[in-house]
N, C-alpha and C positions, 0 to 999 in steps of 0.2 A: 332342527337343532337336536343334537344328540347330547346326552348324558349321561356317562358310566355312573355306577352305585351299583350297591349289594344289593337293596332291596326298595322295591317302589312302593306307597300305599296312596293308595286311592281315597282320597277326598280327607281333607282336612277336618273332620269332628273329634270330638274329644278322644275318642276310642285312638283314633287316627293320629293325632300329635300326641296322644300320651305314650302310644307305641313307639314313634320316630323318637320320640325324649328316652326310653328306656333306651334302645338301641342305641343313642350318641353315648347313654351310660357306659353302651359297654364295646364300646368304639368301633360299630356296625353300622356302615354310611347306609345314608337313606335317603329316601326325597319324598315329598309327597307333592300328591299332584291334588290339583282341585280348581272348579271351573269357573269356582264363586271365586269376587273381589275378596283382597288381605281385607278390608274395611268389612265385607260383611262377616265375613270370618269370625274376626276379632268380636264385634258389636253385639250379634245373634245371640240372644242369650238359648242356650242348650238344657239345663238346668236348672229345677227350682230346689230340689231334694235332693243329696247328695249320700247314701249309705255309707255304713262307716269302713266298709273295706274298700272302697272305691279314695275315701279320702285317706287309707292306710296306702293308698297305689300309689294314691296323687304326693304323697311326703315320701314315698319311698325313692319317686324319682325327680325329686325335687323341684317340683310342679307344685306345692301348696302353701306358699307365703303369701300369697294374696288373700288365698282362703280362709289360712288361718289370722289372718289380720284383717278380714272384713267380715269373714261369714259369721252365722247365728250359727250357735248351737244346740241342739233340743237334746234335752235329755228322757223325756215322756212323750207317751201317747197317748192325748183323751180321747176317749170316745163319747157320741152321745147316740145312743138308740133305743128307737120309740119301738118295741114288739107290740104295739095298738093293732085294734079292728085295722084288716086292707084299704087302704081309700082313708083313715079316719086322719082329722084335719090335726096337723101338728103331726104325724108320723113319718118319718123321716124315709123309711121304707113302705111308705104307704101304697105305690104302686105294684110293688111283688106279690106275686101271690103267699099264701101262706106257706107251703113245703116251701117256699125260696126264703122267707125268713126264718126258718127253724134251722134251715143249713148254713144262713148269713151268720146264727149267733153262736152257734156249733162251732163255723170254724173261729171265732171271736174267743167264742171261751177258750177253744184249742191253744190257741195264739197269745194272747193276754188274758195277764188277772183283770178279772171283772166282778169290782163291788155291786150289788145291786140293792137300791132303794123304795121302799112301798110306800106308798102313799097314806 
């Protein structure tokens, strides 16, 4: 079987039909190809966590009405961490050594505000 198009992509994940979707946008034939059945396709779930440029992609190419009609939306992140003794029971990081906790909360503070509570 032969089939002319502009551009082939290799396996249907989300990367993969988000690109063929852009491309119809801008009326650049395509095909994708992939070895799995439509049914797994479709079913497989690929994502639990979606970033918010990724769903700025997904509405940009007209890919996110399901999303935005079904998905949850967070607007924070809590953390919870135990800087305890290594090993001490309830430490969430309890296995790390210490230099790997001091760099776990370095890059934490970096990243987010973090209140912190004493006892």
């Amino acid at each position: 079987m032969r089939i002319d198009t502009q551009v082939g992509i290799i396996e249907a994940g989300p990367a993969g039909l988000l690109l063929s979707q852009f491309f119809a946008l801008h009326s650049i034939d395509s095909v994708v190809i992939e070895c799995r059945t439509q049914e797994y396709c479709e079913t497989r779930v690929r994502a639990g966590v979606l970033e918010h440029g990724t769903v700025e992609l997904l509405k940009e190419a007209g890919a996110a009405e399901r999303l935005q009609r079904l998905g949850l939306e967070h607007s924070a992140v809590y953390l919870l961490l135990s800087l305890g003794r290594p090993g001490a029971s309830g430490s969430l990081l309890g296995n790390l050594p210490p230099s790997s906790l001091e760099c776990a909360a370095i890059l934490m503070v970096d990243d987010f505000s973090l209140a912190s509570a004493s006892k």
